[in-house]
C-alpha atoms as a printed R data frame, in Angstrom:
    type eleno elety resid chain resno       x      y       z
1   ATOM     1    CA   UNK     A     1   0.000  0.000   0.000
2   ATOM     2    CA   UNK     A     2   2.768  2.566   0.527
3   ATOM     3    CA   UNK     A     3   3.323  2.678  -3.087
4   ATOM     4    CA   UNK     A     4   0.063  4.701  -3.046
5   ATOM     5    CA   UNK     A     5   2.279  7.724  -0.917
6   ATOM     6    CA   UNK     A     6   5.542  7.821  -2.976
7   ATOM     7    CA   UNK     A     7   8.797  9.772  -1.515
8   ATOM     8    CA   UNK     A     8   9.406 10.705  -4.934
9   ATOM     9    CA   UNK     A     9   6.925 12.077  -8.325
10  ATOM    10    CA   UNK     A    10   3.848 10.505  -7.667
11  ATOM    11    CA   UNK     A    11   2.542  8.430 -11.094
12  ATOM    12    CA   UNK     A    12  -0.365  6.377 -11.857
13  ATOM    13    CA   UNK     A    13  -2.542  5.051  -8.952
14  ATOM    14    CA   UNK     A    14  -0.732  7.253  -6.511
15  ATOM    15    CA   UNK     A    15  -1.615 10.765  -8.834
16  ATOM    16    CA   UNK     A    16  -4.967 11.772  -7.760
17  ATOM    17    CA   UNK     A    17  -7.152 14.745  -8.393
18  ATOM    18    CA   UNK     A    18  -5.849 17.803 -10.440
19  ATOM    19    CA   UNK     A    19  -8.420 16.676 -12.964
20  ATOM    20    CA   UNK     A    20  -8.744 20.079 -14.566
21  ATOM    21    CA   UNK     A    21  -5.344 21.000 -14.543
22  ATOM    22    CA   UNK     A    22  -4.743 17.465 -15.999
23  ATOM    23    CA   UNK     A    23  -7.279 18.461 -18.736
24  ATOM    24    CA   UNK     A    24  -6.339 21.402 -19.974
25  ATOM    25    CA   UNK     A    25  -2.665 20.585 -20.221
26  ATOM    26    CA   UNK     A    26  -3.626 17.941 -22.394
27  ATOM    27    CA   UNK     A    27  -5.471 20.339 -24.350
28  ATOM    28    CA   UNK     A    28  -2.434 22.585 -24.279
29  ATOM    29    CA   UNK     A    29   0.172 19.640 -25.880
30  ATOM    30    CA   UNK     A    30  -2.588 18.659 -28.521
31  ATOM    31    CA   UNK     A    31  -3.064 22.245 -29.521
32  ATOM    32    CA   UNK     A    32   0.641 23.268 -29.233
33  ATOM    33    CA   UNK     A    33  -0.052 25.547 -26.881
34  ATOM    34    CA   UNK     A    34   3.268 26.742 -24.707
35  ATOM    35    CA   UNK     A    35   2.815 26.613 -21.491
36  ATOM    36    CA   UNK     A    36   4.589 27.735 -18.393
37  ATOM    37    CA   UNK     A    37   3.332 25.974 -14.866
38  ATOM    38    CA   UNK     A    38   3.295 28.294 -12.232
39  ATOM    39    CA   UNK     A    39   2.877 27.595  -8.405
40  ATOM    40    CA   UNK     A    40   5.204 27.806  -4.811
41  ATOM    41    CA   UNK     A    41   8.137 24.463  -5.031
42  ATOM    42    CA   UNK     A    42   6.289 21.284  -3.575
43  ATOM    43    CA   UNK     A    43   3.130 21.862  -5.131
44  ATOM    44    CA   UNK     A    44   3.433 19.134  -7.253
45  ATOM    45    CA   UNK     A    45   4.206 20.628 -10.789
46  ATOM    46    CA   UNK     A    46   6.417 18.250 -12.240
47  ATOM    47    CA   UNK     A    47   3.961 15.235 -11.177
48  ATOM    48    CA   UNK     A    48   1.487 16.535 -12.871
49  ATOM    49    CA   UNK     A    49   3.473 16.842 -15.787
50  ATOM    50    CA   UNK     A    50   4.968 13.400 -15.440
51  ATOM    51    CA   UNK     A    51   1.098 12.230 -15.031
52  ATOM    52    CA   UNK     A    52  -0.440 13.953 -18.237
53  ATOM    53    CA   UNK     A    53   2.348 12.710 -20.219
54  ATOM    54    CA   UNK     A    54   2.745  9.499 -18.615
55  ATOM    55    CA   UNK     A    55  -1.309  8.469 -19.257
56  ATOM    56    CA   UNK     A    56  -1.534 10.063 -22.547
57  ATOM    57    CA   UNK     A    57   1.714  8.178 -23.951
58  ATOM    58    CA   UNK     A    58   3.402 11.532 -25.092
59  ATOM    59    CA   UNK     A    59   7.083 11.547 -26.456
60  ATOM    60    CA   UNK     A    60   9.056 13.917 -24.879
61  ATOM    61    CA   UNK     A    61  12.530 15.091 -23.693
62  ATOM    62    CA   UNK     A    62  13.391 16.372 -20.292
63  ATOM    63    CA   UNK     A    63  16.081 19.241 -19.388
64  ATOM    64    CA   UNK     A    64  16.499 19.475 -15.606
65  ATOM    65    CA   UNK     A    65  18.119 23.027 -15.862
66  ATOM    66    CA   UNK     A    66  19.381 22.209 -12.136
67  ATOM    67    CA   UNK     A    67  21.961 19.409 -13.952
68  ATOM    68    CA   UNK     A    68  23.246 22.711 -16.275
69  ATOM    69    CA   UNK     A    69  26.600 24.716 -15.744
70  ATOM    70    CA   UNK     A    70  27.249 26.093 -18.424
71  ATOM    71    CA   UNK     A    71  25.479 27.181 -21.961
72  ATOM    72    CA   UNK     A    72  27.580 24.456 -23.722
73  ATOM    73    CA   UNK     A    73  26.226 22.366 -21.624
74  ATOM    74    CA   UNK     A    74  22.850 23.588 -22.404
75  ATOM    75    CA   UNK     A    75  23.085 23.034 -26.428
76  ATOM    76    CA   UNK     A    76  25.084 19.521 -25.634
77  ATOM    77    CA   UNK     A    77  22.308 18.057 -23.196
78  ATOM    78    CA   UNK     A    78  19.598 19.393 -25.654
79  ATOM    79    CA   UNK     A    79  20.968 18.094 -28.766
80  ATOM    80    CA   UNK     A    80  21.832 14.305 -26.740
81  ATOM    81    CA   UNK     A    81  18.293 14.015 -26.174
82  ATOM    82    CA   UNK     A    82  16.852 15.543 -29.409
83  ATOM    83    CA   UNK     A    83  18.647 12.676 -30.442
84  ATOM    84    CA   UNK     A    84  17.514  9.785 -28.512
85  ATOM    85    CA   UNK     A    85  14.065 11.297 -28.769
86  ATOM    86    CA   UNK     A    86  14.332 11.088 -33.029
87  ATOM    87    CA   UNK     A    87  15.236  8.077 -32.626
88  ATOM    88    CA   UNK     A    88  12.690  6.692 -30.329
89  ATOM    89    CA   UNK     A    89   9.989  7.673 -32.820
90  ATOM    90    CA   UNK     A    90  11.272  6.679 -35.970
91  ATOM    91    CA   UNK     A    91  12.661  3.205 -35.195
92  ATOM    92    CA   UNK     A    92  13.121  2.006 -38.880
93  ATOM    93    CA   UNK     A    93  16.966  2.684 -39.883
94  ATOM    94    CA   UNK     A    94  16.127  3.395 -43.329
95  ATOM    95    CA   UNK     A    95  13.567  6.134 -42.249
96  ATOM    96    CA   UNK     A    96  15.521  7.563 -39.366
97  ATOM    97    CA   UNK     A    97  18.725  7.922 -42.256
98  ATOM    98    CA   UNK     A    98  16.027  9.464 -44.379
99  ATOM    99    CA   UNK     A    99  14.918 11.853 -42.051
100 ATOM   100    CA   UNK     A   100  17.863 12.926 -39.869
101 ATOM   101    CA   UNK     A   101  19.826 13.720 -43.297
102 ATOM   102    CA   UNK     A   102  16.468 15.359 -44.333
103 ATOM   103    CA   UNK     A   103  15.743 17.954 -41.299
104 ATOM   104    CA   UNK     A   104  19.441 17.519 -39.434
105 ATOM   105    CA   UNK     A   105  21.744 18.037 -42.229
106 ATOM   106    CA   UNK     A   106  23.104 21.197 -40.756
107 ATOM   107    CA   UNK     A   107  23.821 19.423 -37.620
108 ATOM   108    CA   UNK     A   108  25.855 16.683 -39.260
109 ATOM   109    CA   UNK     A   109  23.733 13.887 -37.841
110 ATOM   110    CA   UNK     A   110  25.902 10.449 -37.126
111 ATOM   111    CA   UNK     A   111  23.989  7.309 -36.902
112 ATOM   112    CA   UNK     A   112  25.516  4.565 -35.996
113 ATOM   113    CA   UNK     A   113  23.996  1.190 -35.753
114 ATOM   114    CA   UNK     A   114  24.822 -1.008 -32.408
115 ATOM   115    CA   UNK     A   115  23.173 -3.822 -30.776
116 ATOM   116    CA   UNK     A   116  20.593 -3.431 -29.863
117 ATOM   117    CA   UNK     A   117  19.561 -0.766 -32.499
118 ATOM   118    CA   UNK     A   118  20.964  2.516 -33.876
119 ATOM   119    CA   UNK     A   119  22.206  6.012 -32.511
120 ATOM   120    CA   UNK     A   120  21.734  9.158 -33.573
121 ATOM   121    CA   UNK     A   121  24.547 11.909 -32.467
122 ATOM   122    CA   UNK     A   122  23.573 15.504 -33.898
123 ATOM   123    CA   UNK     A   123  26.764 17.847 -33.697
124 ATOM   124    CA   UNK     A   124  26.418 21.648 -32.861
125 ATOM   125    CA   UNK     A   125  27.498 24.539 -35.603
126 ATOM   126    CA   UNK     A   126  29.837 26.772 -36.022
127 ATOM   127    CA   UNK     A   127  27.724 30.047 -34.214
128 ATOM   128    CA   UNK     A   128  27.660 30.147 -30.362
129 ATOM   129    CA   UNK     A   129  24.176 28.259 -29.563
130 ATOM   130    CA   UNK     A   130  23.539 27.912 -32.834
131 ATOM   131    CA   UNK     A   131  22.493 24.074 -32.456
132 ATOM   132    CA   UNK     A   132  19.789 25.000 -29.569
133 ATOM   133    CA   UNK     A   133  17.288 26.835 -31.881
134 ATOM   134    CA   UNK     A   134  18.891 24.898 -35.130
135 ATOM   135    CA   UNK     A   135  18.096 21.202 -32.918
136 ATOM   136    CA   UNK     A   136  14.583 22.382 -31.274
137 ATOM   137    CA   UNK     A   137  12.909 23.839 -35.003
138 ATOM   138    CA   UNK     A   138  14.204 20.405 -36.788
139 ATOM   139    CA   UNK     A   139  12.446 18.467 -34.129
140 ATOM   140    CA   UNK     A   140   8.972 20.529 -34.529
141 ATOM   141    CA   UNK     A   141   9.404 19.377 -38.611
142 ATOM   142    CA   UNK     A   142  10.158 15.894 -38.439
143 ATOM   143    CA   UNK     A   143   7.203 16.155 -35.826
144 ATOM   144    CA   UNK     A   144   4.948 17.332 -38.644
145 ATOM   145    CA   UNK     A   145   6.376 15.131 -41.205
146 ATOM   146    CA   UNK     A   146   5.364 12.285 -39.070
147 ATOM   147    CA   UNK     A   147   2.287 13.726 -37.862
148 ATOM   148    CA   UNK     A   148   3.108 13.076 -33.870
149 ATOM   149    CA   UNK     A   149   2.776 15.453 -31.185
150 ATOM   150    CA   UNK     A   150   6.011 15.722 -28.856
151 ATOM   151    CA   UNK     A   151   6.446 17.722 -25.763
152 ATOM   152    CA   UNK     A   152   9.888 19.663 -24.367
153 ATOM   153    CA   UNK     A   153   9.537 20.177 -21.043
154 ATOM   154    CA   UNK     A   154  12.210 22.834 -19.354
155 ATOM   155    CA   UNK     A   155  12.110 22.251 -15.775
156 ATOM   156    CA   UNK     A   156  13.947 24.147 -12.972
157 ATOM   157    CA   UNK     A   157  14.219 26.624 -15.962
158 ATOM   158    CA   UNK     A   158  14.613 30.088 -13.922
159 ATOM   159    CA   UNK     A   159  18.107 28.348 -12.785
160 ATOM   160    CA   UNK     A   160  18.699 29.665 -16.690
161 ATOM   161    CA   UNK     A   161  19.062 33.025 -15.145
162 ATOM   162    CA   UNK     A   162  21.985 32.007 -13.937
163 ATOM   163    CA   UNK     A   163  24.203 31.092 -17.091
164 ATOM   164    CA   UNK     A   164  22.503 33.763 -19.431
165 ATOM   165    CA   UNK     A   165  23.527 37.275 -18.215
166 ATOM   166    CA   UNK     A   166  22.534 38.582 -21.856
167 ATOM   167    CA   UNK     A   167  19.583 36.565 -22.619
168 ATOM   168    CA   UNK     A   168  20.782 35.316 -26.034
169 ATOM   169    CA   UNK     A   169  20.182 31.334 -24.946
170 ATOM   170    CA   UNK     A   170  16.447 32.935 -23.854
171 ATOM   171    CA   UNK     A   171  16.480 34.349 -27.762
172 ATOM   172    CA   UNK     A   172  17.835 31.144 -29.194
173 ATOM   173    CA   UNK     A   173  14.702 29.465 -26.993
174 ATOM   174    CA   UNK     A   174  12.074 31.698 -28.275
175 ATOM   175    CA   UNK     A   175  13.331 31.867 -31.814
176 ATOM   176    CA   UNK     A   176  12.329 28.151 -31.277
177 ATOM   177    CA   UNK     A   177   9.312 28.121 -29.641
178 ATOM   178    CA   UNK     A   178   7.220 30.538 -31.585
179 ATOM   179    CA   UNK     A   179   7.986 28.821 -34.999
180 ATOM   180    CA   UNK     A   180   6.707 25.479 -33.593
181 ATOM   181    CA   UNK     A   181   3.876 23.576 -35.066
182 ATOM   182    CA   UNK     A   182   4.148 20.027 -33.763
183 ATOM   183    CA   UNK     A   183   5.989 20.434 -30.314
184 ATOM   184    CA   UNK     A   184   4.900 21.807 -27.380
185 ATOM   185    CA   UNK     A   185   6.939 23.239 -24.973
186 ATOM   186    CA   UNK     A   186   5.905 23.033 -20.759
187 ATOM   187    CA   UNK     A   187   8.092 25.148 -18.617
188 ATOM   188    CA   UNK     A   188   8.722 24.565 -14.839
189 ATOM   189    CA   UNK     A   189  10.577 25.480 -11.772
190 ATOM   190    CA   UNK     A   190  10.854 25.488  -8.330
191 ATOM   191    CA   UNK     A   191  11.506 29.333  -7.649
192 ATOM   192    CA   UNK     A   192   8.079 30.961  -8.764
193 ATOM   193    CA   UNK     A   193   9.090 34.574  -8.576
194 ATOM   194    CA   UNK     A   194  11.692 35.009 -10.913
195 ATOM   195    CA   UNK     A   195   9.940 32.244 -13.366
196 ATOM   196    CA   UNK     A   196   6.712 34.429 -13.343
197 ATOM   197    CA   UNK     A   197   8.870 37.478 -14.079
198 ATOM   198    CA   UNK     A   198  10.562 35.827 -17.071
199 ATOM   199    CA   UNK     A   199   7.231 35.255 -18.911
200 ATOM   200    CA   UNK     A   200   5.460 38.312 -17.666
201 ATOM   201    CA   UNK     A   201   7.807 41.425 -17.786
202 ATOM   202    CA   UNK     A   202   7.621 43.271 -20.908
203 ATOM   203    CA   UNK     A   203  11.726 43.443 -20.914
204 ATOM   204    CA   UNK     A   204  12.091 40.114 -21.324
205 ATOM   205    CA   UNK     A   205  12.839 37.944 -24.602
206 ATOM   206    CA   UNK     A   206  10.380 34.978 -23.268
207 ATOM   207    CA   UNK     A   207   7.113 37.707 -22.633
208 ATOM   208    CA   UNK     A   208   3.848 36.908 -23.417
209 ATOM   209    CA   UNK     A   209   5.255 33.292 -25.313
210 ATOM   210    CA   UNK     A   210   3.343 30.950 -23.023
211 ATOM   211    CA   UNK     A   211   0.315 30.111 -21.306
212 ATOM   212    CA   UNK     A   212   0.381 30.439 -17.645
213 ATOM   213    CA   UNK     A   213  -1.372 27.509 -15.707
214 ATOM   214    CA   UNK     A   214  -0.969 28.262 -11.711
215 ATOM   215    CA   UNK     A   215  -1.570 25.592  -9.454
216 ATOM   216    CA   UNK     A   216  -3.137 25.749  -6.144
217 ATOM   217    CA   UNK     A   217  -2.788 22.908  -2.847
218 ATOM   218    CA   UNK     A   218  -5.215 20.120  -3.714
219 ATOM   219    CA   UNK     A   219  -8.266 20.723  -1.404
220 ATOM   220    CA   UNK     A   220  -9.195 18.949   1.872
221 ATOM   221    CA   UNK     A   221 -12.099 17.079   0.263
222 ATOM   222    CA   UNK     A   222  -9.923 15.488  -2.493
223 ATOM   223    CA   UNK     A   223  -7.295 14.137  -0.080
224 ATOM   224    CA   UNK     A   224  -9.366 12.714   2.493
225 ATOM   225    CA   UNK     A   225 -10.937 10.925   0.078
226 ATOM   226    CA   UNK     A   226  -8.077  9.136  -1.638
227 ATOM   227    CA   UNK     A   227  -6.795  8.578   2.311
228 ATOM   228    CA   UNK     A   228 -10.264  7.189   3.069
229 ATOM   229    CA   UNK     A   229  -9.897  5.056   0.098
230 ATOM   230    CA   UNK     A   230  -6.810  3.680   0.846
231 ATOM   231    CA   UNK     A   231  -7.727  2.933   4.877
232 ATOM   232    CA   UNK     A   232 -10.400  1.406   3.694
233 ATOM   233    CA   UNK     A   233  -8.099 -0.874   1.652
234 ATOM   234    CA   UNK     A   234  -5.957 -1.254   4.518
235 ATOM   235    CA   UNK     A   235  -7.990 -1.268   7.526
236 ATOM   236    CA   UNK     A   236 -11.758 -1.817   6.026
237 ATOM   237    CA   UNK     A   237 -12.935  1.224   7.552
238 ATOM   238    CA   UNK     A   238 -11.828  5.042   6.980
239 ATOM   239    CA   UNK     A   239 -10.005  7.246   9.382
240 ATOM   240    CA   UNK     A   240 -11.796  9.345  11.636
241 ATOM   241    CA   UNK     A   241 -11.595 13.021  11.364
242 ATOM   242    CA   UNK     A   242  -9.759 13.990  13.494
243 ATOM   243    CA   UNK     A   243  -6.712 11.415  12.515
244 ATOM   244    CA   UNK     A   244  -7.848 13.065   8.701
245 ATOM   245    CA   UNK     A   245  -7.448 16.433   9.689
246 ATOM   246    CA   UNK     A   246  -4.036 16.176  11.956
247 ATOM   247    CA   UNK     A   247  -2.524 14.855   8.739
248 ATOM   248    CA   UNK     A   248  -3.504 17.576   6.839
249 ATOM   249    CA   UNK     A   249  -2.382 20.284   8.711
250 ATOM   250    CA   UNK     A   250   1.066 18.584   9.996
251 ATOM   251    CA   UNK     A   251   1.851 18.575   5.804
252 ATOM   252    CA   UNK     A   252  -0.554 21.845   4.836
253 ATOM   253    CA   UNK     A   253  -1.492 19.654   2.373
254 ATOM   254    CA   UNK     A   254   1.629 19.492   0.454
255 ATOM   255    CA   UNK     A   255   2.150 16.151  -1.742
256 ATOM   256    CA   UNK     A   256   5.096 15.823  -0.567
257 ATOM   257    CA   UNK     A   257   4.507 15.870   3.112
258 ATOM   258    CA   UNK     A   258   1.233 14.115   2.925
259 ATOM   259    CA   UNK     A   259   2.907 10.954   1.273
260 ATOM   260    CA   UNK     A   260   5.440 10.918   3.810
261 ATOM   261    CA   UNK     A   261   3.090 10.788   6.436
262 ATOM   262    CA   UNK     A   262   0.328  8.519   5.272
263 ATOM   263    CA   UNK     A   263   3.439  5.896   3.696
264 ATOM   264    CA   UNK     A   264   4.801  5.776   7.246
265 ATOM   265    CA   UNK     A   265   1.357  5.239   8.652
266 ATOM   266    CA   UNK     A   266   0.658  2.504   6.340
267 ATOM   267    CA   UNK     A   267   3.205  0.358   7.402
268 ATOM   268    CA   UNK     A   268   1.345 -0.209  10.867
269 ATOM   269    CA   UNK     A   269  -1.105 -3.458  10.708
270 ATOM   270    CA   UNK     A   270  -3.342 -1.445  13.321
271 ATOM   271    CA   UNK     A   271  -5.054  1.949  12.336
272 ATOM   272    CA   UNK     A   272  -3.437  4.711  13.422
273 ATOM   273    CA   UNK     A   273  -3.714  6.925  16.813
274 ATOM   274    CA   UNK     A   274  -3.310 10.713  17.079
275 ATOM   275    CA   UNK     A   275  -0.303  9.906  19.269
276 ATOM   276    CA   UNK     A   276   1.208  7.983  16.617
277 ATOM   277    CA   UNK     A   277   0.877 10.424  14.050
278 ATOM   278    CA   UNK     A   278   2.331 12.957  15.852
279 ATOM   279    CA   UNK     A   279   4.996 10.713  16.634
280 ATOM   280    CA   UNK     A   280   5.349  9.611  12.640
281 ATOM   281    CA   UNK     A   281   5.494 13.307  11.635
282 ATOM   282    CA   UNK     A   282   8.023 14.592  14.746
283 ATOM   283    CA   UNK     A   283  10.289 11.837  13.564
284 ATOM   284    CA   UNK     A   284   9.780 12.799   9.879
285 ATOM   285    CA   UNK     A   285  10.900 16.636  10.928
286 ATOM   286    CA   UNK     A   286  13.734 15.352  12.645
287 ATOM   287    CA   UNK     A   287  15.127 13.186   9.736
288 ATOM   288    CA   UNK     A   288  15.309 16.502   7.608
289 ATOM   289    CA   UNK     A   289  17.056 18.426  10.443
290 ATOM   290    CA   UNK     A   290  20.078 18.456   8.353
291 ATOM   291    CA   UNK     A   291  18.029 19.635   5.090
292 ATOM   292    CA   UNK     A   292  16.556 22.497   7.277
293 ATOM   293    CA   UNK     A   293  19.987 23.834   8.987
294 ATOM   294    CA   UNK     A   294  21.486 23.928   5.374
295 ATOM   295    CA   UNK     A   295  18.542 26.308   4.229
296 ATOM   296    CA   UNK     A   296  18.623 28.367   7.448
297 ATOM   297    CA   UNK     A   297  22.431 28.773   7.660
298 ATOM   298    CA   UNK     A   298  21.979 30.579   3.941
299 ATOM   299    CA   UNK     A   299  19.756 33.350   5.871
300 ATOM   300    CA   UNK     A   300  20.733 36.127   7.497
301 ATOM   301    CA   UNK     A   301  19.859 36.710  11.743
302 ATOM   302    CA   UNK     A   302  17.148 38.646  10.403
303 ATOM   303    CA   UNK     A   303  15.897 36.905   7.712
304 ATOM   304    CA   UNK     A   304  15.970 33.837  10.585
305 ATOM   305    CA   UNK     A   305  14.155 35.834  12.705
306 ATOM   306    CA   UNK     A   306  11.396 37.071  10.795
307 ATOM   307    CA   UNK     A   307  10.490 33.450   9.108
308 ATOM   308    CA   UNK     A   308  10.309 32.280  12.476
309 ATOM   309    CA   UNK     A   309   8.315 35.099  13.931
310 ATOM   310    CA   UNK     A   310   6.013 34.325  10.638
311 ATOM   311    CA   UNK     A   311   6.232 30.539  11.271
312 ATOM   312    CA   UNK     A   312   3.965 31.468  13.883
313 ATOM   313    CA   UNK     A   313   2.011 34.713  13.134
314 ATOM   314    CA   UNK     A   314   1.182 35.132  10.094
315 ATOM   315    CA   UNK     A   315   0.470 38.676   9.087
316 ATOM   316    CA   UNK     A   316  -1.124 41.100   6.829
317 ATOM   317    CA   UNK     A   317   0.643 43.945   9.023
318 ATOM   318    CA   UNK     A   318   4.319 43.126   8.879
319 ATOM   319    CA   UNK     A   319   5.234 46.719   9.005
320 ATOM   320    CA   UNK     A   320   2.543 48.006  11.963
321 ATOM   321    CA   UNK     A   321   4.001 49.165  15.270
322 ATOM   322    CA   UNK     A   322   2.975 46.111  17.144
323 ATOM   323    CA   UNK     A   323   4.759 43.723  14.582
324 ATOM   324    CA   UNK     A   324   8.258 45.746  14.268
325 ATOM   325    CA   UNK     A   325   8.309 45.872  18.145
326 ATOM   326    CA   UNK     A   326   7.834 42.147  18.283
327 ATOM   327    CA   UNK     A   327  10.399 41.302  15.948
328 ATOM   328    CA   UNK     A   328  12.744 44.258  17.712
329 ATOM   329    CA   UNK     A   329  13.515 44.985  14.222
330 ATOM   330    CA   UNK     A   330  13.484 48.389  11.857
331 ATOM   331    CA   UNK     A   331  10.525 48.660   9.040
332 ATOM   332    CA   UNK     A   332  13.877 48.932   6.336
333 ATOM   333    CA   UNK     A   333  15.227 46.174   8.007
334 ATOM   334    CA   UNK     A   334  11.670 43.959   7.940
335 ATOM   335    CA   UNK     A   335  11.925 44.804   4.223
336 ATOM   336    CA   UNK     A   336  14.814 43.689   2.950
337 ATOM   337    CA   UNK     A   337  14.616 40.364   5.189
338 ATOM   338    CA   UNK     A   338  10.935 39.757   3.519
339 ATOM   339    CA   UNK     A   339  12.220 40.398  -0.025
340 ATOM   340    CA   UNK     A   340  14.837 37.741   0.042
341 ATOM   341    CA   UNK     A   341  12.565 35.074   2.147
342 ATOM   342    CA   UNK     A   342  10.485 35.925  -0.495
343 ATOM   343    CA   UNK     A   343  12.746 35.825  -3.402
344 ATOM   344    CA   UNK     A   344  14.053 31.913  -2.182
345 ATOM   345    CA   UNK     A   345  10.463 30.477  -1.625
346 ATOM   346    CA   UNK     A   346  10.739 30.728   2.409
347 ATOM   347    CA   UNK     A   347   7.582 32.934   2.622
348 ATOM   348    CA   UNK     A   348   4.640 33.491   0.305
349 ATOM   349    CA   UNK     A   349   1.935 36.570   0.509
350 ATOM   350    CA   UNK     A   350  -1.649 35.227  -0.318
351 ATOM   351    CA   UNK     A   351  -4.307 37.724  -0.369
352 ATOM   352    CA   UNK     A   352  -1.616 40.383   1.694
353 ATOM   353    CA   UNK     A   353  -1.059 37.679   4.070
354 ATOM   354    CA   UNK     A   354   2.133 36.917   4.732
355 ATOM   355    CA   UNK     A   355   3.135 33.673   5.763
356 ATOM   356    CA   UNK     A   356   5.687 30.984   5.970
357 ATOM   357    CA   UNK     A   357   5.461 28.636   2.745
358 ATOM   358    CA   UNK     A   358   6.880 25.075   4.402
359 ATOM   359    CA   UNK     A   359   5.156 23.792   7.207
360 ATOM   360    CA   UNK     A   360   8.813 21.840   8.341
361 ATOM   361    CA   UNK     A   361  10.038 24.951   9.302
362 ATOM   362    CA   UNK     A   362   6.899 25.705  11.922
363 ATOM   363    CA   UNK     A   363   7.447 21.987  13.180
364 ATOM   364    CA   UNK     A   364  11.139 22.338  12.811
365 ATOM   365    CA   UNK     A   365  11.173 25.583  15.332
366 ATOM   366    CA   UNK     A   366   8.409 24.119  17.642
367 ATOM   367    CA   UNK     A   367  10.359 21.437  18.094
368 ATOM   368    CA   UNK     A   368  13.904 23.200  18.666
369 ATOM   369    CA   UNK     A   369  12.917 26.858  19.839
């Protein structure tokens, strides 16, 4: 049963809800429609990603922009699995000759034929990044000449920001994406701030080129459900509410944090107590102690002390009199601590609310403070 509350992407049986999301990103990849997922890290972007392509058989290639250093790196990742991809879809030798030399030829395809079947090796030109838009437009016609739909998906891909101080790998991406016909492009990451700025703000090469989908937590009503489903499974009766409901708002119902908890619950025979699931998520917190120091050493002493302050009141008046006198802190000083905690994901303002985005931190200082 635990493989119903994966550590890892959730896929198959253990993806539930996000039926409209699931929807209209299929829509999106049948239409070519770009589309940029939006939505705080551990929401659960890339499984539902993994999910639409995964039950709707799509081709596709996957750049983790968190494995790139370097823009080389960038055109030689892309162009290794452009390759692979080609040759996943067009199996036949003859054809895949036919068609490589056909839409490649400026990339100096290589195909070599090895047991068990053949490789394909594309080769970058002579212009810096030349191969990126050269590789990704080549793609989107062989697509069309075989009539398939294939997906790019650019995940972690604000981490871009990082390798492209003057935005001409952005360019050679664009020049791509708005000539394609066949491929669809689905563009992630973990940091939604600067990603949302990238597609949004008029000064930048990749405005206005995609679709923005943002995702919200997955309701109350939808987990319990799937929980009650699987006690009943397990146990032949649901949990009560109150077991339902301290699972929920250990994890704040992230993915993440709610398959943690519910796979360590399910490896008890005997339905769980409220004692044990405290115990089950204490334990959890303590097993990412390391994980947690790391982030908080990166912080400043104030930008420590005002995500624990927030960690446990939440506030719409972080500047007020009362709040600035709690933290012992200046209003400049408040504001350059909340810009950065909210720049790295640590806090998130929801209808002028702010508030601390990962519950591990509130169990994390409850625990140690």
């Amino acid at each position: 049963m635990t493989d119903l509350f994966p550590r890892g992407v959730a896929q198959g049986k253990a993806f539930y809800n996000r039926i409209t999301e699931r929807k209209k990103l299929k829509q999106n990849i049948a239409h070519t429609t770009h589309t940029v997922l939006i939505a705080p890290r551990r929401y659960g972007k890339t499984s539902l990603i993994t999910q639409v392509l995964y039950e709707n058989k799509i081709n596709h290639i996957w750049i983790d922009f968190m494995t790139i250093t370097s823009r080389d790196d960038v055109e030689a990742k892309l162009l290794q699995k452009i390759s692979n991809l080609v040759v996943s879809v067009v199996p036949a030798t003859k054809r895949l000759k036919q068609l490589a030399t056909k839409y490649f030829s400026a990339l100096n395809p290589e195909i070599t034929l090895k047991l068990p079947g053949v490789s394909l090796k594309l080769h970058p030109g002579q212009q810096n990044m030349e191969g990126i838009a050269e590789g990704l437009i080549s793609l989107d016609n062989l697509a069309k000449d075989i009539n398939k739909h294939l997906v790019v998906v650019l995940d972690e891909f604000q981490e871009i920001l990082r390798i492209d101080k003057d935005s001409t790998l952005q360019g050679s991406i664009r020049h791509a994406v708005e000539r394609s016909k066949q491929v669809t492009y689905l563009f992630s990451g973990s940091k939604h701030r600067p990603l949302r700025r990238m597609f949004s703000g008029k000064e930048n090469p990749l405005y206005a080129l995609c679709e923005p989908m943002e995702l919200s937590k997955i309701s109350d009503e939808a987990y319990i459900s799937f929980i009650n489903k699987a006690a009943i499974e397990k146990w032949e009766t649901p949990l009560n509410t109150k077991i339902l409901y301290q699972i929920l708002s250990y994890s704040d119902r992230y993915p993440k944090y709610v398959n943690a908890l519910c796979g360590a619950i399910w490896t008890y025979d005997i339905k769980p107590t409220s004692k044990l699931v405290n115990e089950l998520w204490y334990s959890y917190v303590l097993s990412r102690k390391t994980d947690v120091t790391e982030d908080l050493s990166d912080l400043t002493l104030n930008q420590r002390r005002l995500l624990q302050w927030l960690c446990f009141e939440p506030t719409a008046e972080l500047y007020s009199k009362e709040t600035l006198a709690a933290l012992k802190m200046s209003q400049s000083s408040v504001q350059k601590a909340i810009e950065v905690l909210l720049e790295k994901n640590f806090v998130i303002e929801e209808e002028n609310v702010y508030r601390v985005l990962d519950p591990i931190f509130f169990s994390y200082f409850k625990m140690f403070s």
